[in-house]
N, C-alpha and C positions, 0 to 999 in steps of 0.2 A: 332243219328245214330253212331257217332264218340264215345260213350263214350257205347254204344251196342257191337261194334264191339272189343273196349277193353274187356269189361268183359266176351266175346265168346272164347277169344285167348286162345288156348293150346298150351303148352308146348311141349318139343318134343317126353315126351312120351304118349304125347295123353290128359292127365288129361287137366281140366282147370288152369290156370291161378293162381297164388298164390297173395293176396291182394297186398306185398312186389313187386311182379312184372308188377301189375296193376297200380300201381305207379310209377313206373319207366317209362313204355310205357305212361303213361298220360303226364308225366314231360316230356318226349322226345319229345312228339306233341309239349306241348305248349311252350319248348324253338324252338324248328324247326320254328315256326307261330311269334313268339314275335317282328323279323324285319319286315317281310311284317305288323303286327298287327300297329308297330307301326309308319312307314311310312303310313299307312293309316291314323289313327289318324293327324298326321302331318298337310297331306294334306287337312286335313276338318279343323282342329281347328285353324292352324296356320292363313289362309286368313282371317278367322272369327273376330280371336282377333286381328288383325291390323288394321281395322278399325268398331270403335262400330258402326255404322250404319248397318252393313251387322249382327252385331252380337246380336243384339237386335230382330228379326225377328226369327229365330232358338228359339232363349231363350225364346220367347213370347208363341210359338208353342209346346214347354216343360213345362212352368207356367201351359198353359191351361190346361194340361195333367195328370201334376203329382202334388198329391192328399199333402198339406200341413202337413206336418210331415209322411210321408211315407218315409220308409228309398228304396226302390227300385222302378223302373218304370217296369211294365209291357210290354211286347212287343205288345199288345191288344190297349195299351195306346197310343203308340208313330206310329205302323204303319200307320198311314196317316198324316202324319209332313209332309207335301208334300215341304214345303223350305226343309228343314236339309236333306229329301230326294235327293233334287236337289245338295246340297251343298255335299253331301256323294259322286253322282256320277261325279260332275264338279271334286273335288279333286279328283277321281279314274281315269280320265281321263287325270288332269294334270300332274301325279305324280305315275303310275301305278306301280303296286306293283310285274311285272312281268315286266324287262329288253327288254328281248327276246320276243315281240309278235310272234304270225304266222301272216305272211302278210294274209289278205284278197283279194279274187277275187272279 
């Protein structure tokens, strides 16, 4: 959707978008994304690798998945890793990647 909405953008006199500035606007997303990106990260991999016990079960759950000598995982693959699931939202919860919630009623 994010990278649809880039290549829609016009300019201000109406044309589309020039390659040169399709790049610019993708680069500006993903430097804006790269702190919360990488605080998330953090928050999953850091508990993992401090102790292999916890880190062996994720990584058990990715073996099964991903196909020996495949350089990429599909996302077909991995959606039902129901640990590393667990471990993605435990970290998202300890370590939110948004300061400022809205309180809930």
């Amino acid at each position: 959707e994010m990278l649809d909405h880039i290549l829609d953008t016009k300019g201000q006199d109406g044309e589309l978008a020039t390659v040169p500035e399709i790049l610019t606007e993708a680069g500006i997303l993903l430097a804006a994304g790269a702190d919360t990106t990488s605080v998330a990260i953090k928050a999953v991999v850091a508990p993992l690798l401090q102790d292999s016990s916890r880190y062996k079960r994720p990584r058990a759950e990715l073996d099964e998945r991903w196909p020996t000598g495949c350089a990429t995982l599909a996302y077909s693959a991995v959606k039902d890793t129901r640990f590393l699931e667990v471990c993605v939202k435990e970290g998202s919860r300890i370590y939110p990647s948004i300061v400022y919630q809205l309180l809930r009623e």
